[in-house]
PAFI-814189 format. One line per 8 residues: number of its first residue (from 1); for each residue z, x, y of C-alpha. Coordinates in nm, 2 decimals, decimal comma, always signed. Layout:
<atoms>
NUM = Z X Y | ...
</atoms>
This chain:
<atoms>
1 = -0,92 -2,29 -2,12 | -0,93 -1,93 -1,98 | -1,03 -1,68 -2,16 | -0,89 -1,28 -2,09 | -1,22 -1,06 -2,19 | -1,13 -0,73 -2,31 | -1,45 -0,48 -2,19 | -1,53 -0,29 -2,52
9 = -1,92 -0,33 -2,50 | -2,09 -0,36 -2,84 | -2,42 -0,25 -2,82 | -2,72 -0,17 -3,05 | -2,92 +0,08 -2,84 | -2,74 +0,42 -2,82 | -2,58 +0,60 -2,51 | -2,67 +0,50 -2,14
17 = -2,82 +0,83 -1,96 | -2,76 +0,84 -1,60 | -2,48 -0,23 +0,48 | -2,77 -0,28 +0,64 | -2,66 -0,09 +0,96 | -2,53 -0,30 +1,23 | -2,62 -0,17 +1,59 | -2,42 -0,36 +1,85
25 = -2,53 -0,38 +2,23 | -2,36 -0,51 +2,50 | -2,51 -0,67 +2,82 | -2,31 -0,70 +3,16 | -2,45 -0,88 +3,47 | -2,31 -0,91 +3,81 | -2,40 -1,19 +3,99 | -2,44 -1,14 +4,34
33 = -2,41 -1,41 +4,65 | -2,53 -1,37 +4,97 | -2,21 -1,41 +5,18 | -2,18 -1,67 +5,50 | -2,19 -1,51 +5,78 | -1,83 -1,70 +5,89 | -1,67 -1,64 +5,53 | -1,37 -1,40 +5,52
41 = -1,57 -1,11 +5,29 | -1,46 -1,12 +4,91 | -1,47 -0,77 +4,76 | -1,78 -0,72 +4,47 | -1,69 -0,84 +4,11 | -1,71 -0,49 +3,91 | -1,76 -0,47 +3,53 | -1,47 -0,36 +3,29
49 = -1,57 +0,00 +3,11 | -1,39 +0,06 +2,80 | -1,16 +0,40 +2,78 | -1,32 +0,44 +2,43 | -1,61 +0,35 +2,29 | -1,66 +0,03 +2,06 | -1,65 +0,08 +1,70 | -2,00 +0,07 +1,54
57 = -2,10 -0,05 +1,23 | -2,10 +0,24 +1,04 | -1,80 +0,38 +1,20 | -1,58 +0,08 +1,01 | -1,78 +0,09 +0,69 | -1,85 +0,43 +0,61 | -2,09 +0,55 +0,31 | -1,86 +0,61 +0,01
65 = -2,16 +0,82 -0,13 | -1,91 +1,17 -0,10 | -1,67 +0,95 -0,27 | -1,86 +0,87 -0,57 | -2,03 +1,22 -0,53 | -1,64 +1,37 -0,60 | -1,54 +1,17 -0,89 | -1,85 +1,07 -1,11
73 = -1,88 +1,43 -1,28 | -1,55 +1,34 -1,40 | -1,63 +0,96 -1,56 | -1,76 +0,97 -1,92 | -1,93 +0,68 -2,14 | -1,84 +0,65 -2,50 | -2,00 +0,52 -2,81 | -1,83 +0,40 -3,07
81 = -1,99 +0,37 -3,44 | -1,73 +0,11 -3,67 | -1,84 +0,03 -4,03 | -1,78 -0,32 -4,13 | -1,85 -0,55 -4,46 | -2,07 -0,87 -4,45 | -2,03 -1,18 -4,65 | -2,22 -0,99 -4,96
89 = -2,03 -0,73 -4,92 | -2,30 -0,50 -4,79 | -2,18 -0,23 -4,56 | -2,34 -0,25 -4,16 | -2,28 -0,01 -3,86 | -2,16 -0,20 -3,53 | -2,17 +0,02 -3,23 | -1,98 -0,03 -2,94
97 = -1,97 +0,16 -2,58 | -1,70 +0,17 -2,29 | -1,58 +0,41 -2,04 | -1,29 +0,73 -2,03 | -1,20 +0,93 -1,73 | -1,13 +1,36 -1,78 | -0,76 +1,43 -1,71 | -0,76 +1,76 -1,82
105 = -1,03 +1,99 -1,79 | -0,98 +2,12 -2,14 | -1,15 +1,81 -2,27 | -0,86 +1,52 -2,27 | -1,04 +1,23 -2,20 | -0,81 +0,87 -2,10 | -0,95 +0,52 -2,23 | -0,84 +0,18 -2,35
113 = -0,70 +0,17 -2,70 | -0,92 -0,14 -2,74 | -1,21 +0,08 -2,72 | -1,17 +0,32 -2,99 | -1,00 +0,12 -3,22 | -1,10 +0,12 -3,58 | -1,43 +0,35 -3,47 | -1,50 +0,59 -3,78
121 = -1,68 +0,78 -3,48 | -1,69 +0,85 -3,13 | -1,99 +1,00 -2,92 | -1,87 +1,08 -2,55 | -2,14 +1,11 -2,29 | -2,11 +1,34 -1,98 | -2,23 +1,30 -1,64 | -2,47 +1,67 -1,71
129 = -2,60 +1,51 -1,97 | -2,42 +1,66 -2,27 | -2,38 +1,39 -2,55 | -2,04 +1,52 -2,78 | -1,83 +1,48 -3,06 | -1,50 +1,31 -2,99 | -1,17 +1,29 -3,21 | -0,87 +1,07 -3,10
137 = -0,55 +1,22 -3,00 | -0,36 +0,92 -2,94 | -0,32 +0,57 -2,95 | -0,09 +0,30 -2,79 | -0,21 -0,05 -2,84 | +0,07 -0,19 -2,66 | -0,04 -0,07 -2,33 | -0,41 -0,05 -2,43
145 = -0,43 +0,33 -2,37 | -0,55 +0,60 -2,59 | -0,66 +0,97 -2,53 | -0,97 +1,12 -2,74 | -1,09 +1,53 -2,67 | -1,42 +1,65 -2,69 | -1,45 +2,06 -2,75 | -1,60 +2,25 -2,46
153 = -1,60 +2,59 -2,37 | -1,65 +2,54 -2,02 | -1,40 +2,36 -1,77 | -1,49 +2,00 -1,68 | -1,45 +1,85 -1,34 | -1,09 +1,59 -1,38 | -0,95 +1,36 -1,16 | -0,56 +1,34 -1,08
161 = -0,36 +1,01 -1,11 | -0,23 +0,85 -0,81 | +0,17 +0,71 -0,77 | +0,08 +0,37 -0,83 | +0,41 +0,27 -0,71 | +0,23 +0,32 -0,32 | -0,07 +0,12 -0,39 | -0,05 -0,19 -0,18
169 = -0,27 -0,54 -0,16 | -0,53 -0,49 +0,04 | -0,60 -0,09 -0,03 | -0,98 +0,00 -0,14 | -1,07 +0,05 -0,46 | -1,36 +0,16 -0,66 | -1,42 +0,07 -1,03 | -1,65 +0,33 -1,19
177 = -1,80 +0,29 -1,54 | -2,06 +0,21 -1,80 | -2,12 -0,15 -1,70 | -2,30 -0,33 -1,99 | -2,43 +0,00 -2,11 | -2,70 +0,05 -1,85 | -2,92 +0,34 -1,86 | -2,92 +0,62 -1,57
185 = -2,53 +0,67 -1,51 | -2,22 +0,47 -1,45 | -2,25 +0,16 -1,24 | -2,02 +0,17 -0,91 | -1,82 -0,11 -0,74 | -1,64 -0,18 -0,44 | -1,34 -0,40 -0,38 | -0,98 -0,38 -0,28
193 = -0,61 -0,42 -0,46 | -0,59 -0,83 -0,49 | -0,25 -0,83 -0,65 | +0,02 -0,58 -0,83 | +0,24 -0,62 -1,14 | +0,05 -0,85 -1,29 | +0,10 -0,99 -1,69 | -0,08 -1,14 -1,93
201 = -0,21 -1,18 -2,25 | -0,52 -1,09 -2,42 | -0,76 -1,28 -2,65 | -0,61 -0,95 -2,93 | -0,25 -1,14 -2,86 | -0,16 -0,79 -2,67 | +0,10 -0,85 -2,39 | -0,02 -0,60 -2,11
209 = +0,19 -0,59 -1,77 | +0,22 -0,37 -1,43 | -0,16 -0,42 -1,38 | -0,34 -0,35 -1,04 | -0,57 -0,71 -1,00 | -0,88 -0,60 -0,83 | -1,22 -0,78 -0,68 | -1,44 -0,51 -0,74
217 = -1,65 -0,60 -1,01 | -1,54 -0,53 -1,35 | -1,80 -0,61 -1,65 | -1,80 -0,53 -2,05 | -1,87 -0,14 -2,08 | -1,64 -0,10 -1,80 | -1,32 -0,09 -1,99 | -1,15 +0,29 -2,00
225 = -1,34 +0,40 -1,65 | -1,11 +0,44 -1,37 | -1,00 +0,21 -1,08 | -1,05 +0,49 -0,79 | -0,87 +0,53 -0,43 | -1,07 +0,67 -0,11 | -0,87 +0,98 -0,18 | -1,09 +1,01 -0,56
233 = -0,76 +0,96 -0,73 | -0,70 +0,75 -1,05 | -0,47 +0,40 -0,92 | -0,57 +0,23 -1,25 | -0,74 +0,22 -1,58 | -1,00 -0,07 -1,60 | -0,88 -0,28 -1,89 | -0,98 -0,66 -1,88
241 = -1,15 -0,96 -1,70 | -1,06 -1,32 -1,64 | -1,39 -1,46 -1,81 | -1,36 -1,81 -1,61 | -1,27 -1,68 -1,30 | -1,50 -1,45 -1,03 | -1,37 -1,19 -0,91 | -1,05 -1,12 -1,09
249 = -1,00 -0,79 -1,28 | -0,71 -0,57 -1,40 | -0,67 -0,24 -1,46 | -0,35 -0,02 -1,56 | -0,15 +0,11 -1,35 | -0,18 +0,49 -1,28 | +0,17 +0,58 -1,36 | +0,19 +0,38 -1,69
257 = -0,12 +0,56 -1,80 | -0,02 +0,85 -1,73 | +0,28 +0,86 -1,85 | +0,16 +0,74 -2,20 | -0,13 +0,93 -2,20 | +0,10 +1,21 -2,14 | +0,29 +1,14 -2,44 | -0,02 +1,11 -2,65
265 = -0,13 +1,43 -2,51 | +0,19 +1,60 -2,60 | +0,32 +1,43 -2,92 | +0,05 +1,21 -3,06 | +0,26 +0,90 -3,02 | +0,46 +0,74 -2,72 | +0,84 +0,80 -2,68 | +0,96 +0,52 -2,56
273 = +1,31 +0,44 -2,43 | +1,58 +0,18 -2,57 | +1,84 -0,02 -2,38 | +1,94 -0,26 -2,62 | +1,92 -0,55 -2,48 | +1,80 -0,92 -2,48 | +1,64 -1,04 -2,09 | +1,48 -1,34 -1,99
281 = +1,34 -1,38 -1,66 | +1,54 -1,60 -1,39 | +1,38 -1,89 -1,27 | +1,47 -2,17 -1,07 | +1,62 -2,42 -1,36 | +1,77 -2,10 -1,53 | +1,94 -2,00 -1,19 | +2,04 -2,41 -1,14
289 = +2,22 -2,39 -1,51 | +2,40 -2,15 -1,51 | +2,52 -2,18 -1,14 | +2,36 -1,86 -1,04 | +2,35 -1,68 -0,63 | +2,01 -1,62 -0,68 | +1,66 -1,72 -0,84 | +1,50 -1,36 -0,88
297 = +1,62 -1,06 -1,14 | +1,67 -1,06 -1,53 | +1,93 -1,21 -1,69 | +2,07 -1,06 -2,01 | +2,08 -1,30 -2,29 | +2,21 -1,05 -2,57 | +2,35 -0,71 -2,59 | +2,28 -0,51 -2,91
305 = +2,44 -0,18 -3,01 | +2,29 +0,12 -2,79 | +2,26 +0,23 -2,45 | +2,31 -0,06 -2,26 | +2,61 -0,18 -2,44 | +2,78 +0,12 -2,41 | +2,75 +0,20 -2,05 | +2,91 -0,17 -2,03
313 = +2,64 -0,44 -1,96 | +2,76 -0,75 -2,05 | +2,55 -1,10 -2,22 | +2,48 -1,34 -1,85 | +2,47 -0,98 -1,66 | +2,20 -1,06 -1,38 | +2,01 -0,72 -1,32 | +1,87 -0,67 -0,99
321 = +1,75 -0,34 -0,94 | +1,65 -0,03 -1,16 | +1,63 +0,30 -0,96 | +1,63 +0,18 -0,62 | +1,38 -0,07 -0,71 | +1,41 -0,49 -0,70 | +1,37 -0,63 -1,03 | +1,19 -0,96 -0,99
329 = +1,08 -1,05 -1,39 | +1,13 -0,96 -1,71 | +0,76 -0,77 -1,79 | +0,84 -0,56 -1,41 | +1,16 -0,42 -1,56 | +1,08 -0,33 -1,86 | +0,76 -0,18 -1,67 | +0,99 +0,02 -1,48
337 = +1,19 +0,13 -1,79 | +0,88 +0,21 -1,99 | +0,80 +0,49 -1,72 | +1,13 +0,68 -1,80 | +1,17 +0,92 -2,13 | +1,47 +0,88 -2,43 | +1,72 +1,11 -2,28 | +1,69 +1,02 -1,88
345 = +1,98 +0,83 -1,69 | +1,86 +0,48 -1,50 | +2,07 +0,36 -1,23 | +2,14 -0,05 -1,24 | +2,28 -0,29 -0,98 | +2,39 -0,56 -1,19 | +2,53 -0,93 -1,04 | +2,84 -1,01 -1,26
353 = +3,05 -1,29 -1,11 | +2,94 -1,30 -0,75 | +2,99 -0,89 -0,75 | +2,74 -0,60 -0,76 | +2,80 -0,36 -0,99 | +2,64 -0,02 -1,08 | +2,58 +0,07 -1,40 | +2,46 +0,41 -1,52
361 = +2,21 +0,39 -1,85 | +2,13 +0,72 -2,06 | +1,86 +0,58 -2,26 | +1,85 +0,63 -2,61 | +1,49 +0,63 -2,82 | +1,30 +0,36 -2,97 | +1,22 +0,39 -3,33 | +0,82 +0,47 -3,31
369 = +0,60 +0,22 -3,51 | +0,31 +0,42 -3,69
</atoms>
C-alpha cells in the first residue's frame, strides 16, 4: 500500500553547517573516382556546411552553478526541539530538522506547517552561518504552510514567488533543501515539472491539492525548501514524497503559498472565502446518471445559505469555469477559489439545462478555526 511521506526530518545531531562534457566531432569524406575517359563528366560530390554551428554539449546543458549561486543565501534549515512523554511518564526532547525559504528580507521565513508543528522551539540556520532564534507567525495545516521570523538587523537576501498558474509539464525545476540533515549546506536537485494540480492525502489524514509533481529528488529534511525556476523564482514549496514510488515528489504551488503565507504574514491566520455550497466532481457514471453534456466540471449537490445561493446557483448546477479558467475536479476549484479573498467577486459559467450561464459570486468569509 502506498505510503505519502511527509519530509519533517527528526534528527538527534544538531544543525547541518554548510555532465561530463560531451565534445562532438564530425568527419566528412569525399570519395573520389577516376573518371572514363568516354564517360559524360559528372560534377564533384561537395560536403553540406551548416549556416550555424551544431549545438555542443555544454551549450544544451548549461552549469546551473549561477543559479544556485542566486538563490541559496536565501534557503534556511530549521531545527525543531518538541518535548514528549514516554510510557513512565518521563519527559524526552525529540528534535526535528526541515527546510524554509526568506520571503521577506525583514526575517519572514515560509515552511511546511508539518514542520513546526507542536515544536516548543525553533533554531533557523542561515546560509552565513548565523544559527537564530525563530517564533511562528502563522500556521495553516490545511495547506501545510506556515511562516516563522527570525530578528535581524541586517537585510537578508529573499526570493520572489513565481505565477504558478504559467508553470507547465516539462519546465526545469530545482529543489533546494536540507536533505536528511547533511552537514555543509543544502543539498541541490535537478528535475523538471512532471504533473500540475495534483491531490492527495497524507499519512496526517491532511487533504493537500494544486501541487506541482516533480522528479527532482525530494528526501526527508527537504520539506519547507523551495521548488526553484531557471529564473531563481519560488514555483513550489516542497511538501511530500510518494515513499513507494521513485521519482515522484510534490510541492505547493507558488500562488497558494503565497497567498496563505500572505495572510499569515498579515493577520496571523488565513481568510478564507465561502460560497456555500455542496460539489462533487463529474465523472463518467455521474455524467451517464444524470444525463449530463459533458464528463468534466463540478456539479453542485447542495446549496446552503450564502454567497452562492444568493447570486442564484442552483442544486445539479454543472460549473465549468471560475475566472476564465476550466474547472475540471472538485479539489481544482476550490484551488482556484482558495486563491481569492472574503470580499472579491468570482465570475462562473455554470451549465443549467443544456445553457451556459454566468453567474457573478461576491464571496463572503469562512468562519476561521483556531
Amino acid at each position: 500500500m502506498d505510503r505519502w511521506w511527509l519530509l519533517r526530518l527528526p534528527i538527534k545531531a544538531g544543525l547541518p553547517a554548510a555532465a561530463a562534457l560531451a565534445a562532438a566531432t564530425i568527419a566528412c569524406s569525399l570519395v573520389a573516382t577516376e573518371a572514363e575517359p568516354t564517360a559524360t563528366p559528372r560534377p564533384a560530390p561537395t560536403s553540406v556546411v551548416p549556416s550555424t554551428p551544431l549545438p555542443t554539449a555544454l551549450s544544451r546543458l548549461p552549469s546551473l552553478r549561477d543559479l544556485v549561486a542566486q538563490v541559496a543565501p536565501a534557503v534556511v534549515a530549521i531545527d525543531t526541539s518538541t518535548i514528549g512523554v514516554d510510557f513512565f511518564l518521563r519527559r524526552f526532547e525529540q528534535r526535528g530538522a526541515g527546510s524554509g525559504v526568506i520571503v521577506r528580507s525583514d526575517g519572514y521565513i515560509v515552511t511546511n506547517d508539518h514542520v513546526i508543528a507542536n515544536a516548543s522551539s525553533l533554531r533557523v540556520a542561515l546560509a552565513d552561518g548565523r544559527v537564530l532564534d525563530a517564533t511562528i507567525v502563522g500556521r495553516y495545516p490545511e495547506s501545510d504552510i506556515a511562516v516563522v521570523k527570525i530578528e535581524v538587523d541586517d537585510e537578508l537576501p529573499t526570493l520572489e514567488f513565481a505565477d504558478s498558474d504559467l508553470v507547465q509539464v516539462g519546465d526545469w525545476v530545482l529543489a533546494i533543501g536540507n536533505a536528511l540533515g547533511l552537514e555543509g549546506g543544502p543539498t541541490v536537485t535537478a528535475g523538471i515539472v512532471s504533473a500540475l494540480g495534483r491531490t492527495l492525502q497524507t499519512e496526517t489524514g491532511a487533504t493537500l491539492s494544486d501541487l506541482i509533481q516533480t522528479d527532482a529528488a525530494i528526501n526527508e529534511g527537504n520539506s519547507g525548501g523551495p521548488l526553484i525556476d531557471l529564473e531563481g523564482r519560488v514555483v513550489g514549496i516542497n511538501t511530500t514524497i510518494l515513499a513507494s514510488a521513485q521519482g515522484i515528489g510534490f510541492g505547493i504551488s507558488s500562488n497558494a503559498a503565497r497567498r496563505f503565507s500572505d495572510d499569515l504574514i498579515e493577520f496571523g491566520v488565513v481568510h478564507r472565502p465561502l460560497i456555500g455550497l455542496a460539489l462533487e466532481t463529474i465523472r463518467e457514471s455521474i455524467a451517464l446518471a444524470l444525463d449530463l453534456p459533458v464528463s468534466r466540471g463540478v456539479l453542485v449537490t447542495g446549496v446552503g445559505d450564502g454567497p452562492g445561493k444568493d447570486a442564484g446557483i442552483e442544486e445539479l448546477d454543472v460549473i465549468m469555469e471560475i475566472q476564465g479558467k476550466p474547472v475540471g475536479s472538485r479539489p481544482e476549484f476550490l484551488a482556484d477559489l482558495w486563491s481569492h479573498r472574503p470580499g472579491d467577486e468570482i465570475t462562473l459559467i455554470v451549465l443549467r439545462d443544456d445553457r451556459q450561464i454566468e453567474i457573478v459570486v461576491a464571496l463572503e468569509e469562512r468562519p476561521i478555526n483556531r
